[in-house]
NUMAR-596604 format. One record per residue: x negated, y, z of N, C-alpha, C in turn. Coordinates in Angstrom, 3 decimals. Each point is the difference from the previous one (the first is absolute). Example, Ala and Ser with C-alpha at 12.3 -4.5 7.8 and 13.67 -1.06 7.14 Angstrom:
(r (-13.190,-5.690,7.800),(0.890,1.190,0.000),(-0.900,1.200,0.000));
(r (0.350,1.050,-0.720),(-0.820,1.190,0.060),(0.770,1.090,0.730));
This chain:
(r (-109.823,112.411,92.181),(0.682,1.059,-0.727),(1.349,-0.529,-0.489));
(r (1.153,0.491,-0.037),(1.476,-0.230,-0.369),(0.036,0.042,-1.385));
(r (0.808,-0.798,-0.531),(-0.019,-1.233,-1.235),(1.660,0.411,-0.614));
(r (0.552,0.296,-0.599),(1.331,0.208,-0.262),(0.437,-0.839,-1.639));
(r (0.838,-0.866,0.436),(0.259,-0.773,-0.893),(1.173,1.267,-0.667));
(r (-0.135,0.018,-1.308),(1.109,0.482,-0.722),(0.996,-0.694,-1.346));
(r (0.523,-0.465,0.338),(1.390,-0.828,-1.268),(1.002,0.793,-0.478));
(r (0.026,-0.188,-1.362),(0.863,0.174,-0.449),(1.042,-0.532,-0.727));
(r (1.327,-0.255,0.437),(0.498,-1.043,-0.780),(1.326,0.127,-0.816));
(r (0.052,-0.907,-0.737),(1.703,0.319,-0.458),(1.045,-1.556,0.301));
(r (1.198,-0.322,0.283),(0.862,-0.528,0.780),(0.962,-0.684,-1.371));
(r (-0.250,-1.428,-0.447),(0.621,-0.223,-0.780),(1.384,-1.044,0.533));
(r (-0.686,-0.517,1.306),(1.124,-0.731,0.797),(0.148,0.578,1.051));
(r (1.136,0.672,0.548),(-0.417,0.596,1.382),(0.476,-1.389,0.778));
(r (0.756,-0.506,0.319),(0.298,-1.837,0.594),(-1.354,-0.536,0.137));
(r (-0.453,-0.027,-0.891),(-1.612,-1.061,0.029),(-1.194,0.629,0.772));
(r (-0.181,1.640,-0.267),(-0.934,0.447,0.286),(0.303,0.428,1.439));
(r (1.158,0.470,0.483),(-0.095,0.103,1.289),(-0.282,-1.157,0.902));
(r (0.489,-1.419,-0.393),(-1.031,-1.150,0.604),(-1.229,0.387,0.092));
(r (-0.712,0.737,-0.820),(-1.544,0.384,0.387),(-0.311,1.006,1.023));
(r (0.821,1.196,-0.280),(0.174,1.446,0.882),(0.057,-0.814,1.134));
(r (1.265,-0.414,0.502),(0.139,-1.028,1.320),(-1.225,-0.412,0.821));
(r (-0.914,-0.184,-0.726),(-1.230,-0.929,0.457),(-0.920,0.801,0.092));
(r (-0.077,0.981,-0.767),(-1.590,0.838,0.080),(-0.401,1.086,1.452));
(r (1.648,0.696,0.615),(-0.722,0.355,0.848),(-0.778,-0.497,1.349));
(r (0.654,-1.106,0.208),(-1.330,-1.099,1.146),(-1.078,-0.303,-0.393));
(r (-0.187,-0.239,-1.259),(-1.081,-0.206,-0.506),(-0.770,0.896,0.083));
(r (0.450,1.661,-0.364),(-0.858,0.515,-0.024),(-0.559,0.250,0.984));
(r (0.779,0.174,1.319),(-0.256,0.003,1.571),(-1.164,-0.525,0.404));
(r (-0.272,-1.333,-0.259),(-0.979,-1.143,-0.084),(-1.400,0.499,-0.010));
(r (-0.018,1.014,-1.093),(-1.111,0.251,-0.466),(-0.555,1.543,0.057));
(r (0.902,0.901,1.260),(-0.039,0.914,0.346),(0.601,1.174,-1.896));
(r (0.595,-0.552,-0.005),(0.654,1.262,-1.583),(1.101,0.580,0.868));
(r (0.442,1.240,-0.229),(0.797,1.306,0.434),(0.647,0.320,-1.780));
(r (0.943,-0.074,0.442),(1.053,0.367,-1.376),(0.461,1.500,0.164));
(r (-1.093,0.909,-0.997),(-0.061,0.820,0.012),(1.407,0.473,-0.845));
(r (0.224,0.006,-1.148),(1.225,0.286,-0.928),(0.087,-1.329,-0.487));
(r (1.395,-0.222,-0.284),(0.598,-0.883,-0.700),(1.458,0.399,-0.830));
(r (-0.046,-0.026,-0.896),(1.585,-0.203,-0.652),(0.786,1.440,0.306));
(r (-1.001,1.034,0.497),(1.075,1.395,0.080),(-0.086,0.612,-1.192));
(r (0.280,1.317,0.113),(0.380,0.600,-1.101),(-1.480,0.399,-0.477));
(r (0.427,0.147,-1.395),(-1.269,0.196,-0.996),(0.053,0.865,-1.554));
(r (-1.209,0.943,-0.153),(-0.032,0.511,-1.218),(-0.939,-0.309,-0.910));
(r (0.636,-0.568,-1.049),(-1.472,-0.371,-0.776),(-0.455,1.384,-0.840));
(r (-1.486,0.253,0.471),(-0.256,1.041,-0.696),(-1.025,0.450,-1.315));
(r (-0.292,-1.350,-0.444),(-0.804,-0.670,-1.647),(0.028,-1.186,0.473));
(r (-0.060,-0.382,-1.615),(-0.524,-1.764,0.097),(1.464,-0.512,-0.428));
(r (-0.040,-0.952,-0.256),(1.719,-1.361,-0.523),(0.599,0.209,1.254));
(r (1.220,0.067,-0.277),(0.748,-0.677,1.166),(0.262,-1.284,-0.219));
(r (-0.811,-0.421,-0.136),(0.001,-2.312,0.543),(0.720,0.046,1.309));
(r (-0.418,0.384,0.930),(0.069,-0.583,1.524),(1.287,0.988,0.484));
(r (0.233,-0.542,0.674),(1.294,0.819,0.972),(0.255,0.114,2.014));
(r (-1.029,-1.066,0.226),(-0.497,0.223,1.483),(-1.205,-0.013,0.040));
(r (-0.552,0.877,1.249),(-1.233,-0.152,0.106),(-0.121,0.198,1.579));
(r (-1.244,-0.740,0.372),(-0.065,0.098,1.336),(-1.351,0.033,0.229));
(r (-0.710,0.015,1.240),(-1.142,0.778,0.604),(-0.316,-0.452,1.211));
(r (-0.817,-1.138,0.291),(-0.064,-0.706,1.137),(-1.977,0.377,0.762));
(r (0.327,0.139,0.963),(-1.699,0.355,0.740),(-0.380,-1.444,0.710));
(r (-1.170,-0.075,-0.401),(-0.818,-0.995,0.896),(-1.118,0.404,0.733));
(r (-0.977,-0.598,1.149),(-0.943,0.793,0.312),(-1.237,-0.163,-1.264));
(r (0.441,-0.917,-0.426),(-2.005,0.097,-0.867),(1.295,-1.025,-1.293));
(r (-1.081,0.652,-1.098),(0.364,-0.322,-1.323),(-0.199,-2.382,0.265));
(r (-0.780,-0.243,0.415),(0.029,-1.430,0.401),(0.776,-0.054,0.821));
(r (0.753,0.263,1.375),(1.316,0.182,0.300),(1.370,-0.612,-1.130));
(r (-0.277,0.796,-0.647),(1.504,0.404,-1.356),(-0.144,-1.086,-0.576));
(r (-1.664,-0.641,-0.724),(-0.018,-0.809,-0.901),(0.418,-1.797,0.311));
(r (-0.477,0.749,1.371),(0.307,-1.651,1.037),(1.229,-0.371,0.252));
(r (0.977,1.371,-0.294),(1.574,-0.395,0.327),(0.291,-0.321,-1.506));
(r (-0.224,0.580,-0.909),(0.413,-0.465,-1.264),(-0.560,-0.994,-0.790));
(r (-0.865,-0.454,0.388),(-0.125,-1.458,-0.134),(0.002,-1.271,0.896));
(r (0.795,0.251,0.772),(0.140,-0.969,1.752),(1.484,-0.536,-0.566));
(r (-0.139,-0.879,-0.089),(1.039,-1.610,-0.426),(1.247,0.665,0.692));
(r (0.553,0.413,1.223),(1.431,0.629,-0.356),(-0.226,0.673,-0.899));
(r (-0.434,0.832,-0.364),(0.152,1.789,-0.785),(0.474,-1.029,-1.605));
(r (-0.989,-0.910,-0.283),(-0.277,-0.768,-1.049),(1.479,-0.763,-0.386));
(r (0.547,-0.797,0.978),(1.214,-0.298,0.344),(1.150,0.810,-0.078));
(r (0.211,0.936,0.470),(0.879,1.248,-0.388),(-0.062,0.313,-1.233));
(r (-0.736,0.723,-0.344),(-0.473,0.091,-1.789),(0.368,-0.381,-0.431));
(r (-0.011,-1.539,0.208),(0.713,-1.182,-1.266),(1.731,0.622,-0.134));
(r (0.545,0.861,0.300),(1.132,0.017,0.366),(0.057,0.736,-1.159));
(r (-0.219,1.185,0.129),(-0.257,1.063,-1.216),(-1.017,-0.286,-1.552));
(r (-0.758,-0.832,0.355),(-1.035,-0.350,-1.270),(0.844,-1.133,-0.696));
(r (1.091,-0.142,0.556),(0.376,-1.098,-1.066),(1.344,1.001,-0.756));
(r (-0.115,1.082,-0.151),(0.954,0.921,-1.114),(0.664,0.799,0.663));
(r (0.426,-0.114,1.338),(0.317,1.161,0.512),(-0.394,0.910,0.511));
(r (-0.840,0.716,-0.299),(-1.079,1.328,-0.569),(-1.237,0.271,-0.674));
(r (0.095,0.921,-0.274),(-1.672,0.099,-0.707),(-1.067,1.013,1.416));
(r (-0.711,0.186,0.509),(-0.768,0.474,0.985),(-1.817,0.098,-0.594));
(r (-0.138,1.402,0.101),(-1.385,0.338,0.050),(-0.210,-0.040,0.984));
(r (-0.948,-0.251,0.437),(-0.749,0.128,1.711),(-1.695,0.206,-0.105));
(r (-0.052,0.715,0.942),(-1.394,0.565,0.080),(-0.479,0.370,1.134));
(r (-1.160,-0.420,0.620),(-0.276,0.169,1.398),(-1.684,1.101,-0.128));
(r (0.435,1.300,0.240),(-1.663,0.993,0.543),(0.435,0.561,1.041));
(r (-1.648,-0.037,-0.110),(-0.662,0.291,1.230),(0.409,1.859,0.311));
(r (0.303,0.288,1.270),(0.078,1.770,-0.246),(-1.526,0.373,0.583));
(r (-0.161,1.306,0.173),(-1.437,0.569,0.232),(0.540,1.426,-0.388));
(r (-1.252,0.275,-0.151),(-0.437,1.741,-0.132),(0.801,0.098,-1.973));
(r (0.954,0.773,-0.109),(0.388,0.152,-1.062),(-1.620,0.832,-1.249));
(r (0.246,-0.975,-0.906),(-0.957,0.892,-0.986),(0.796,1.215,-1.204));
(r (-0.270,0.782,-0.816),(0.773,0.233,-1.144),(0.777,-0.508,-0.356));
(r (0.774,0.312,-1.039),(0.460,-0.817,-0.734),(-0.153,0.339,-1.497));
């Protein structure tokens, strides 16, 4: 079942953090992820505006996603941005049969 990592982030160095951008889309390749949205236009419609990009990546299976985001490049890249040039939520589910909400 398809796994969609979703981040959200905000850009405090753009110099530093695009060293990371640079790197992530082979990586994600690697591990079969499809970059669904990234960095287009956006409405926030509740909630803080903390974040200011957000992006939307597919994998085939939620272990897929988890295996790229914790696989020593992905880990390596990261370091790029985790050292102050951004803040990033990230979150990897599973899709399926939608329930309520």
């Amino acid at each position: 079942m398809a796994a969609y990592w979703i981040a959200r982030s905000r850009i405090n160095d753009p110099v530093e953090y695009k060293k990371y951008t640079d790197l992530v889309p082979g990586i994600l390749k690697q591990y079969g992820g499809k970059v669904l949205a990234r960095g287009g236009r956006y409405q926030i419609m509740e909630g803080p505006e903390d974040f200011h990009r957000f992006i939307v990546i597919e994998f085939p299976s939620l272990e897929q996603g988890v295996k790229c985001f914790e696989s020593p490049e992905y880990v390596a890249a990261a370091a790029f941005r985790r050292g102050g040039a951004g803040v990033v939520e990230n979150v990897i589910v599973e899709g399926g049969e939608a329930t309520p909400i």
